[in-house]
N, C-alpha and C positions, 0 to 999 in steps of 0.2 A: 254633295256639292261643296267646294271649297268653302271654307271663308273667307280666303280674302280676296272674294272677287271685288271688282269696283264698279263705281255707276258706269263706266263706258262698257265694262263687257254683260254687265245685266242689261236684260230685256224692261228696257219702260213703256209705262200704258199711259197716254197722256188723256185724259178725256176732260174735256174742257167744256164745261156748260154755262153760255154767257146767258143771264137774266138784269135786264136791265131795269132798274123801278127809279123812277123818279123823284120817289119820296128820301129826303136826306143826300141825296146826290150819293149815294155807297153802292158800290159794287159786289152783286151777290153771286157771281160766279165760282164754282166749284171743281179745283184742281185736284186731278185722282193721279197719284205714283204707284209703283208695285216693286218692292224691291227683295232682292232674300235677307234674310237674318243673318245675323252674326258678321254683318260688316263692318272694314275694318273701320278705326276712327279715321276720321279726316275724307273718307272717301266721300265724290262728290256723286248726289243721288238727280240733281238735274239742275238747268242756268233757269234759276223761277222769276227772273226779272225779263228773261225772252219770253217766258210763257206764258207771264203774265201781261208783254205790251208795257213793260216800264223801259224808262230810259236808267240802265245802269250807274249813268256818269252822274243823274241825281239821288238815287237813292239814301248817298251819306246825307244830303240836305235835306232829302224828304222825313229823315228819321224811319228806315223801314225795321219793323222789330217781328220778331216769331213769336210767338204763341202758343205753348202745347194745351191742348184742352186736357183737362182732368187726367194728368202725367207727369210725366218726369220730360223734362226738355233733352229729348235723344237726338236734334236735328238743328240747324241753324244757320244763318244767312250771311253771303259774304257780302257786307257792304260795297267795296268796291268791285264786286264782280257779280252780285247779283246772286251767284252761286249755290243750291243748295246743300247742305254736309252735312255726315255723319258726326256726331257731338261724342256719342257713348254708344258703346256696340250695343245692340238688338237681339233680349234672346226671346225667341218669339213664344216659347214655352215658359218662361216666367212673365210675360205679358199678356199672354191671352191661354191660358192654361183648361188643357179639356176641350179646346173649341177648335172648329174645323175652319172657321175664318180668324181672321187680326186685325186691323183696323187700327191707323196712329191718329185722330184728328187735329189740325192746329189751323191759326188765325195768323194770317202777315196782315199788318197794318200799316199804313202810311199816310205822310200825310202831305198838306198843302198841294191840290185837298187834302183832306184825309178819305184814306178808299178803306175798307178791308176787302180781304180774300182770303174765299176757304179753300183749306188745302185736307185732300187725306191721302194717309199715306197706309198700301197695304206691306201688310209682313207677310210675306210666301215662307212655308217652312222649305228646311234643307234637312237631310238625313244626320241629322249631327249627332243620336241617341239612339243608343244598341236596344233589343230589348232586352230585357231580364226578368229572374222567377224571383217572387216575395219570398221565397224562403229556396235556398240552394241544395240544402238538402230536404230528399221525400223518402218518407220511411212510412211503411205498407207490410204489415201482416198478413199471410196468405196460407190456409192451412194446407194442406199438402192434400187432400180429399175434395179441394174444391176441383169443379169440373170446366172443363175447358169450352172456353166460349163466353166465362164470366169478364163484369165490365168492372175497372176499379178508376175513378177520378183521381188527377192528379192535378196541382195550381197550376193555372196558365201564365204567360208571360204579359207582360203589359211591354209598352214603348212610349217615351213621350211624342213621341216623333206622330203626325196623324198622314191620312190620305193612304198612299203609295209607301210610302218613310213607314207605316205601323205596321205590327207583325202580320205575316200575310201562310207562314206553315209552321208545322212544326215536324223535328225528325228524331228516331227512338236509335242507339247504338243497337248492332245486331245483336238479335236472343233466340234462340232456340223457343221460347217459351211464351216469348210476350211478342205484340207489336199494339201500333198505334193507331186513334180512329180521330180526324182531325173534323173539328165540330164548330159552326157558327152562330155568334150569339147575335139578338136582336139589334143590336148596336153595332152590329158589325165585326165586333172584337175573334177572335179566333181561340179555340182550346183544343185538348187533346186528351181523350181517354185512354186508358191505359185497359188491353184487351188478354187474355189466357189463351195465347193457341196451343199448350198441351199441357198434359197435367201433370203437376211438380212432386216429386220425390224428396223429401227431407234427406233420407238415408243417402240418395246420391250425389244433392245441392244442396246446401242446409240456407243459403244466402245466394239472391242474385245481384250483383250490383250494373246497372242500366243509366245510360246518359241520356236525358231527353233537353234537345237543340229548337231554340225559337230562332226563327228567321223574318227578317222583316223585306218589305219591299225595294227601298232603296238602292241605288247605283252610287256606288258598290254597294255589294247588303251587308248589314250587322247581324252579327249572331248574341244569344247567349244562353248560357245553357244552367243546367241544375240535376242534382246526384239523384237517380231513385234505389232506396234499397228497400229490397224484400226478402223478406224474413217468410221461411217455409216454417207453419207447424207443426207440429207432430201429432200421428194417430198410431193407438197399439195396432198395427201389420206385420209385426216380424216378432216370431217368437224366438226365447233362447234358445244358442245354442254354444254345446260343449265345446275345447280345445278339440278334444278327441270323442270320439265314440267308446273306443276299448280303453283301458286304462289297463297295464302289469306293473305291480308295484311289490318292490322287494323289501322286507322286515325283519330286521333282526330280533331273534328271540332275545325277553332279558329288555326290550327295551322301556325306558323309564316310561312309569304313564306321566301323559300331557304330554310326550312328544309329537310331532306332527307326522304322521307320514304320510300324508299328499295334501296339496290344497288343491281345491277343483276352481275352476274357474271357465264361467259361461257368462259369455257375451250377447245383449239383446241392443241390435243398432238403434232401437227407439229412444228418445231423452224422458225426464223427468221419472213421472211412476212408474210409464209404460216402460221403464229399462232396469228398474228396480227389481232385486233377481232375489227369491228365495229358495236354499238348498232342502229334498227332503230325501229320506229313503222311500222306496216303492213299495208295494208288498209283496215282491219275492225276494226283497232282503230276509235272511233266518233270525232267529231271535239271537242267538247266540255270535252272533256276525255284529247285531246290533249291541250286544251287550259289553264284545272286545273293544269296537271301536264305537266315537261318538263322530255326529256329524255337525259341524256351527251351520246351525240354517243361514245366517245372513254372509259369511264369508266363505262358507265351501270347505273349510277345514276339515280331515279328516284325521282326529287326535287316538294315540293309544286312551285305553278307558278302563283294563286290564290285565293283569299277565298274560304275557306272550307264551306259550313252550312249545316250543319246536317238536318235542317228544307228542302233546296233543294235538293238533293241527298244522297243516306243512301250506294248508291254503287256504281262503278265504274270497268269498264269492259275493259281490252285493251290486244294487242297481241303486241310485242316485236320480232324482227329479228337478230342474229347475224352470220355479214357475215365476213370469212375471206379474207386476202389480198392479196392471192396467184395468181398466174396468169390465172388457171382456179378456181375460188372462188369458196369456198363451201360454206353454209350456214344453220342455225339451228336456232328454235322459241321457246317460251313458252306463256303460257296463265297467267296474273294477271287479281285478283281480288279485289278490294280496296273496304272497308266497313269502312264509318265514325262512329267514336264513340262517343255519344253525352259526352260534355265535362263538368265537374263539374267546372263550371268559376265563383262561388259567392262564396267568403269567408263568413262564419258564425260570427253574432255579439256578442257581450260582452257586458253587461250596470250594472255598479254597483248602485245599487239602495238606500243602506242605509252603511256605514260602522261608524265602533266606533274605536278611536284612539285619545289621548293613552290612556289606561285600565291597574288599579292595577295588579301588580303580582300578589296577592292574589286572583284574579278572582274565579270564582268558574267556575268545568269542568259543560261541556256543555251550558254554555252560550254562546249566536246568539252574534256575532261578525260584521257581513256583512248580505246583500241579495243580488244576483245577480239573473241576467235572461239572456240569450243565445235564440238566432234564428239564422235558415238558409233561403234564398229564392229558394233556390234548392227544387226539388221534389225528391224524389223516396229516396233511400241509399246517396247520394247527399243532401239531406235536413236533415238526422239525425243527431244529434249532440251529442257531449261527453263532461264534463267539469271537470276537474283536476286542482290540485294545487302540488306540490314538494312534493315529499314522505319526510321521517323523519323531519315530523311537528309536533308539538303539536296540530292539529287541523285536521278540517274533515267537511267534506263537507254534506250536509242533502237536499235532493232532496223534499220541501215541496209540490209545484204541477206542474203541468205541464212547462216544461223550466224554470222553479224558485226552485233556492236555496240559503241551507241557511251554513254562516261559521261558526260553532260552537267549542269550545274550547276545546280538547279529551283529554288533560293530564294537571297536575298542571305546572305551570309557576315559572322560576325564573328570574329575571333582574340580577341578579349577573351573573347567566353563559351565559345569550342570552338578550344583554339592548332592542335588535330589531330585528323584524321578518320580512324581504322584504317576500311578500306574493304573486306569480305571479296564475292570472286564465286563465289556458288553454283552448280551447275550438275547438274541431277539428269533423268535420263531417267524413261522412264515407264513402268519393265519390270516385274514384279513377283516379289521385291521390287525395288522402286528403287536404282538404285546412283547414288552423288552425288562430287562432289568438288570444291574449295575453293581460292582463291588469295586471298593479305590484301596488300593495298597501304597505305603510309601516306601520307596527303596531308599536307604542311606548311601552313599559314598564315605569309604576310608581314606585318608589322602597319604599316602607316601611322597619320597621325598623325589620328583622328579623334575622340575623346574629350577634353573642353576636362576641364581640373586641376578638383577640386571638394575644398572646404571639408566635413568633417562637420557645421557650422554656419554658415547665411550671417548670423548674429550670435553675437559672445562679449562677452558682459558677465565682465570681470577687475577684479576688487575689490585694490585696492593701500593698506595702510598709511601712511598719512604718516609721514615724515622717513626713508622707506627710502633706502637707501645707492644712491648711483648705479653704474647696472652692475650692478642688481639683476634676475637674471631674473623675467619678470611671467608669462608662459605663452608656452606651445611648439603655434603654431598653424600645422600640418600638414596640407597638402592632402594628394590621391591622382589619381595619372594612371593607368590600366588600360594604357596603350598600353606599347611596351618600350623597351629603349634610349633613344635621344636624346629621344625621342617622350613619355617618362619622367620626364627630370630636369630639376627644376623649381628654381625662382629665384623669390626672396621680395623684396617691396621696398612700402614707405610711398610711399601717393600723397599728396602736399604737400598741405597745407592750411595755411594761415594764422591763427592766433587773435591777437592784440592783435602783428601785428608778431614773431609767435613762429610758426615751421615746427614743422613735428610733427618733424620729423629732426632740432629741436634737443632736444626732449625725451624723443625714443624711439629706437631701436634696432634693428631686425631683422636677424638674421643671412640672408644670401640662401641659405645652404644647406638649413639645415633648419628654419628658421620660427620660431629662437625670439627673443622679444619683450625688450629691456632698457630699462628707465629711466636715462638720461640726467641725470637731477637728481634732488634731492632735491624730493619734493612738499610742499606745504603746505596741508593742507587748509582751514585759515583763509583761504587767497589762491587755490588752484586748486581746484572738487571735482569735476569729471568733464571727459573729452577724447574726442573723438567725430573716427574717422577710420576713412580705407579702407586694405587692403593687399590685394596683388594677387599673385598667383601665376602664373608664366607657364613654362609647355614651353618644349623646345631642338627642336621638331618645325619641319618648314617645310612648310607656314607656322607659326609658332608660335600657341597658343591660351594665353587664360589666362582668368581669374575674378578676381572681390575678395569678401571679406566686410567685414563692419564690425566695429568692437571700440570699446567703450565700457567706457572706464578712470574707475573708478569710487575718488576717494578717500576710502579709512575714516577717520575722524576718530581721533588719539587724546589724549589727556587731557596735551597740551604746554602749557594756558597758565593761568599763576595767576590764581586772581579778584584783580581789581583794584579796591578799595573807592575808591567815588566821592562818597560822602557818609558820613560826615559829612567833607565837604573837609582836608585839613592837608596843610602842608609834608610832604615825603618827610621820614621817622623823626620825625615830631613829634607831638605828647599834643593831643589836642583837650581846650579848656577848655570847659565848657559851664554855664551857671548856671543857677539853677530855684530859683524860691520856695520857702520852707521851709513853708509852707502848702499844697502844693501835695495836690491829693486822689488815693484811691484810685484807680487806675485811668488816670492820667493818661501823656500823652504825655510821656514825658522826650527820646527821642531817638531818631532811625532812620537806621538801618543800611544803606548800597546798598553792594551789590557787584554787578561786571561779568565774564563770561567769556567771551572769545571763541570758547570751544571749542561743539559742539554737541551737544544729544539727553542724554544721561545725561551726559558729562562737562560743560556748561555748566551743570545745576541745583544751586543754592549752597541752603545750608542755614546755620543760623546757631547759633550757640553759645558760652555766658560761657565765658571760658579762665579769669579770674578776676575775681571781684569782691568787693569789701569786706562788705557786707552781704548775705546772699544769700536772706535774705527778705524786705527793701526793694525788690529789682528783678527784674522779668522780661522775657525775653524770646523773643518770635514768631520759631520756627526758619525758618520759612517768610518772614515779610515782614521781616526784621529789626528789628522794633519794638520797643521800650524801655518799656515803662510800669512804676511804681510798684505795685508791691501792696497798699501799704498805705501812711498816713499819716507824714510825720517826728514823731517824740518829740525831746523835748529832750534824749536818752539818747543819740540817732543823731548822729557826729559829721559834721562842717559838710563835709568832705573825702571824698565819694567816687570811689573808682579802679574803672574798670572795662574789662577787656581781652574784647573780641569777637574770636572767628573767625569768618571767611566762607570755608568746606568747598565744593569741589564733590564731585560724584558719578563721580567716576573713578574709575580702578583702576591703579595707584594715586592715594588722592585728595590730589588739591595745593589752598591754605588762602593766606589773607591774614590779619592780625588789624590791630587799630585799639583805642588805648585813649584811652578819655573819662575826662577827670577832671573830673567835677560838683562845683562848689559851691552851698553852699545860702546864700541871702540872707534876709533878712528884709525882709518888704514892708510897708509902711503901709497899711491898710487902713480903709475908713471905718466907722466905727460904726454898726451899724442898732439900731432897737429891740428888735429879735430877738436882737442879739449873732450876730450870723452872719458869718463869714469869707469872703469873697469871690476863688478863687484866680486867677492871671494867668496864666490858658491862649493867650486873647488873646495878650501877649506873647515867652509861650515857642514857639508854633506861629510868631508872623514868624521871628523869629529863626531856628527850623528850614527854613521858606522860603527866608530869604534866604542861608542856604550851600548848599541842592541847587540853588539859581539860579548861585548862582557855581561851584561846579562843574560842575555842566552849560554852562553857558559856556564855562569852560578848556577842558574837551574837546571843544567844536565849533570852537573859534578854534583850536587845535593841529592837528584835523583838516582844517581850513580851509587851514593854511600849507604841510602835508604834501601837499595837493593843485595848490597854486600853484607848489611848487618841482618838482615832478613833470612838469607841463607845461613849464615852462621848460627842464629838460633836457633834455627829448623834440626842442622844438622847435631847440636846440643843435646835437646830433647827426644825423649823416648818415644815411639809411636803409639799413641793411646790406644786400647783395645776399644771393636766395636760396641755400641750399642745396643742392648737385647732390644725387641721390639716390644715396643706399646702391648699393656697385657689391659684388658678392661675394666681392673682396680686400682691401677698404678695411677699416682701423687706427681707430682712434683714443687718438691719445697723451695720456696724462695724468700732470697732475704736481701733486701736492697740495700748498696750504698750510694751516698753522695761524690761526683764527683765534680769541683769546678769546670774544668776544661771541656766542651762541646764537640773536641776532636778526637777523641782516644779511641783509640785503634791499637790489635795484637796482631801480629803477626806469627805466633805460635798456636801451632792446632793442639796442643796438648793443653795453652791457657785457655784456649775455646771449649775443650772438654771438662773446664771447670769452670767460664764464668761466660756470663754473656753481657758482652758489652752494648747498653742502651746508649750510642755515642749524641744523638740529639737531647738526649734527658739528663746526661750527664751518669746514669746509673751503671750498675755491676750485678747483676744475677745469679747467686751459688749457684750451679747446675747438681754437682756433689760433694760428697766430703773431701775436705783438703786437708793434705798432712802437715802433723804438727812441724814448725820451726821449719817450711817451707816458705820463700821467696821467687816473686814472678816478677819475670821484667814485662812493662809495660812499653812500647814505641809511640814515637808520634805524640810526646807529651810535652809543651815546652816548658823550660827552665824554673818557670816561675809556679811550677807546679808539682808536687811528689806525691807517692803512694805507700805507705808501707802498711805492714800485718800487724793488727792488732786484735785478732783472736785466734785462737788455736781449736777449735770446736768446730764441727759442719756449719755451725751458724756465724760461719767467720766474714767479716765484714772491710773491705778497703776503705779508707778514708783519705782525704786532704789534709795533706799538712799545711 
């Protein structure tokens, strides 16, 4: 039944027994309610001021109060409605516990008069409490011998719940084995015996596990349940027994004693002793059967115990017991049969007869290498034999005749990729098991000279600085020969080439040992910028082999040459004058700026900028074209005198500068009068004027370059043609001896001075190359005035100086 029913849909009993006594004027009538438990609070259980004949609307002035006799105050009155109610829910099993009735008693009193009235009230139970087993799980030993039909007790279920509410069956999950006998006790209470309807087998259920279900009476009914397990004992009824019945077991003669050769094993499905197995021999075991072999009583082993020989017995015959340890022992046998196997005990031999070592790589294929020969003392499959060597060989094996062979050479050889061949000959019979045995040879390799020198690169581009010091390493350009020794060592050398009447072995360098590359002069990358030549690398093999790559000397420009302002023209240290109308307008051309640099790429772009000028917002000037214009108008304020100092910047690092100062005067021009009054400026004139000095300097420096080319031939055609250069031998020196020279520009224009000196023109130095003869004179070009050279020694270690 729910809980929360209320007084209106519960059944009430009202039994009203008036007794009236006159003594004390009190009222001894006895109001009986019935309600279920576990109602909620507040619910009303009856109106006790109707049923008791009180007027409602006095009870707050009569003071009417409750009462619970010898309790807890579970009930209480509504003053202004008379009303009875629930205070505290009702559990009728914590209030009257064990008992088939409940009973609430209590006292309403009132007064003016004052009356009492007794009130009871009963607790009806409601199915609120499932039942349940004191213990959930039931565990039952049951030996397997017992006979069917036996009883075993198991805990019943209790409920607090009484009447209809307490447990009323009980039910067993299905068993083959078991069921249930449902039994009542004096009190009414219900239990369930636990019954053997057949008799239990250890060996085929060793455990049963069974649910036994209490149900109680209740709508709806409660259930609960709890686990039984039973546990089957064990009795000796099954004797051991073997894997097998027959046993054939194979033995090699020779074999070690304590070897094992069978273990037996017998199984008894019974536990504890009753499965405890002991091994024995029977007595139609032979004595001599027992004396080869031993048998482990407790694990079945059947161990060698003595020599085996195949030549004495080829078989062996015996019978084996295993008895259990139960108290009336069973016991179970099998038959062995043991058959020796003649055993393949002689390893086959190996004898190297002839080998050759070490042999040219150039071998030719199929040349005999070795002869070997191979025997067994075995007979039968046991005396055949096989003979191998390592797969992925360059070689192969040639069966000439009977157990002799021969190693012959199956593919071409290289000592570069494989210098030695470990060569192992296997040789295994085909006895079972196989016995084998092994002999390793080392073949040498001879190397000849068949690998030409190789460059890691058949081109090197080497990027070189100008104005580097001569005898500057440039790069270290090393071949590789795989071959060895002589076949190995390699020798470097410049193949000649000629540029303008210049060998490369006047300009370069190679050491013939180890490749590395020197400059010979100083470069200029203004006059030289790249050289293009072979070097060749050659073995000390015979025949010798060699190779060349190419090397392309590439020279980096650096920021060695000042701009050279070429307009506006003047003497070296002189002020250009320059004049310009004093009318002249905004924006006009005053004067432009060239400068020259022989350098290239970033250090040749010049840029331009006032160093100083007199008015500095009169005149501007274009960084870029070096132009000069006016900003603005002359005032009569601006004096007649301006000075103005340009640089011309290039873009190097660091950057080198030229400057040039204009000194502008202002004129005053006559101008013809219009009607307008408008000033007329002489642009006309101030642009020839600018004309005609970039004409005259451009001039100077085509006739300067013009003469520097006519004297350049002339000395050429003076001079004898020097003979070549031998080539670089890989002991060859070169002596040098340096002079001073002031000037930073010296330059020859004669190949036959180049075959004697080498001009360092950023260092200022002269480098003998060879001997010069005595009371010889060399003209030097490109030297200016304020600078000369003459001889002052006569010996190879002859020296130029500065006068």
């Amino acid at each position: 039944m729910d809980r929360s029913i209320t007084a209106k849909h519960c059944e009430r009993y009202v039994l009203v027994f008036l007794l009236f006594s006159a003594i004390l004027n009190v009222a001894s009538a006895v109001t009986h309610y019935s309600i279920p438990e576990e109602m909620e609070e507040g619910s009303v259980v009856a109106n006790l001021a109707s049923d008791l004949g009180l007027d409602a609307k006095t009870l707050s002035k009569r003071n009417l109060r409750l009462d619970v006799i010898a309790n807890k105050k579970y009930l209480d009155v509504k003053k202004e409605t008379g009303e009875l109610y629930i205070l505290e829910r009702i559990d009728r099993e914590l209030l009257c516990p064990a008992k088939t009735s409940c009973y609430l008693k209590m006292e309403a009193i009132i007064e003016n008069p004052q009356r009492i009235f007794y009130i009871e009230l009963e607790i009806m139970d409601i199915n609120d409490n499932a039942p349940h087993f004191r213990r959930d799980k039931i565990n039952l030993d049951i030996s397997e011998s017992t006979q069917a039909g036996e009883r075993f007790s198991v805990n019943n279920a209790v409920d607090s719940d009484v009447g209809l509410n307490s447990v009323k069956t009980y039910l067993l999950s299905e068993s083959d084995h078991f069921a249930i006998e449902i039994q009542a006790g004096r009190d009414g209470s219900k239990f369930a015996d636990l019954i053997l309807k057949k008799t239990l087998d250890r060996e085929e259920q060793a455990v049963h596990n069974l649910i036994l279900t209490a149900l109680d009476g209740g709508v709806p009914t409660r259930t609960g349940t709890a686990s039984i397990i039973v546990r089957v004992l064990d009795t000796n009824d099954n004797a051991p027994l073997f894997d097998e019945e027959t046993y054939t077991i194979n033995v090699m003669e020779n074999s070690p004693i304590g070897s094992i050769v069978v273990k037996l094993n017998a199984t008894d499905l019974d536990e504890g002793s009753n499965s405890d197995i002991v091994y024995s021999y029977s007595l139609y075991t032979s004595e001599k059967t027992q004396t080869t072999f031993s048998l482990n009583s407790n694990t079945g082993e059947i161990s060698v115990k003595d020599m085996i020989n195949y030549e004495d017995f080829r078989m062996y015959d015996m019978e084996v017991i295993a008895t259990d340890k139960g108290i009336h022992s069973l016991s179970g046998q099998c038959k062995l049969k043991i058959l020796v196997t003649d055993m393949n005990d002689n390893h086959p031999e190996i004898s190297i007869k002839s080998f050759q070592s070490p042999i040219r790589e150039n071998v030719a294929v199929d040349t005999v290498i070795a002869v070997v020969s191979v025997n067994d003392k075995d007979s039968g499959e046991n005396g055949v034999v096989d003979l191998k060597i390592q797969n992925n060989l360059p070689f192969a094996l040639r069966e000439s005749s009977d157990n002799y062979y021969e190693l012959v050479v199956s593919e071409p050889l290289d000592r570069e990729k494989v210098p030695e061949y470990d060569i192992t000959f296997t040789v295994t019979d085909r006895g079972s098991p196989p016995l084998s045995d092994n002999e390793t040879m080392t073949l040498e390799l001879l190397d000849i000279n068949d690998n030409v020198p190789q460059f890691p690169q058949s081109f090197y581009t080497i990027p070189v600085t100008e104005n580097n010091a001569p005898g500057a390493l440039l790069s270290s350009l090393t071949a590789f020969d795989p071959d060895l020794h002589e076949n190995q060592y390699l020798v470097y050398f410049i193949i000649e080439k000629e540029i303008v009447n210049t060998s490369m072995s006047m300009l370069f360098s190679i050491n013939p040992e180890n490749g590395n590359l020197y400059a010979l002069k100083t470069f200029d990358y203004e006059i030289e910028k790249e050289f293009l030549f072979h070097i060749e690398t050659r073995d000390s093999g015979v025949p010798p082999l060699s190779s060349n790559m190419t090397v392309h000397v590439v020279i980096v420009d650096q920021n060695d040459n000042t701009p050279v302002i070429v307009s506006p023209w003047r003497a070296h240290g002189s002020v250009v004058e320059e004049k310009i109308p004093r009318s002249t307008d905004k924006g006009s051309l005053v004067s432009k700026v060239i400068a020259i640099d022989t350098d290239s790429v970033q250090n040749s772009r010049i840029t331009y900028q006032f160093l100083q000028v007199t008015d500095a917002t009169l005149f501007s000037l274009d960084q870029y074209n070096g132009e000069i214009r006016t900003m603005r108008m002359f005032s009569y304020r601006d004096p007649r005198h301006q000075r103005l100092v340009v640089i011309a910047k290039d873009n190097g690092e660091p950057a080198l500068s030229a400057t040039v100062t204009i000194k502008l005067s202002t004129v005053e021009t006559a101008v013809k009068a219009y009607s307008d009054m408008t000033e007329v400026p002489l642009e006309y004139d101030i642009f020839s004027d600018l004309n005609l000095y970039l004409v005259i300097g451009l001039g100077s420096v085509s006739f300067l370059l013009l003469i520097t080319i006519l004297v350049t031939c002339v000395l050429k055609c003076q001079k004898p043609k020097p003979s070549k250069a031998a080539p670089p031998c890989r002991n060859s020196v070169i002596s040098e001896r340096n002079s001073t020279i002031a000037d930073s520009t010296l330059v020859s224009n004669d190949a036959y001075w180049y075959s004697l000196f080498l001009a360092e023109t950023r260092k200022g130095k002269l480098v003998v190359r060879q001997p010069v003869p005595k009371g010889s004179r060399y003209i030097v070009s490109s030297i200016p005035r304020s600078t000369g050279l003459t001889e002052t020694s006569d010996s190879a270690a002859s020296t130029l100086q500065v006068r």
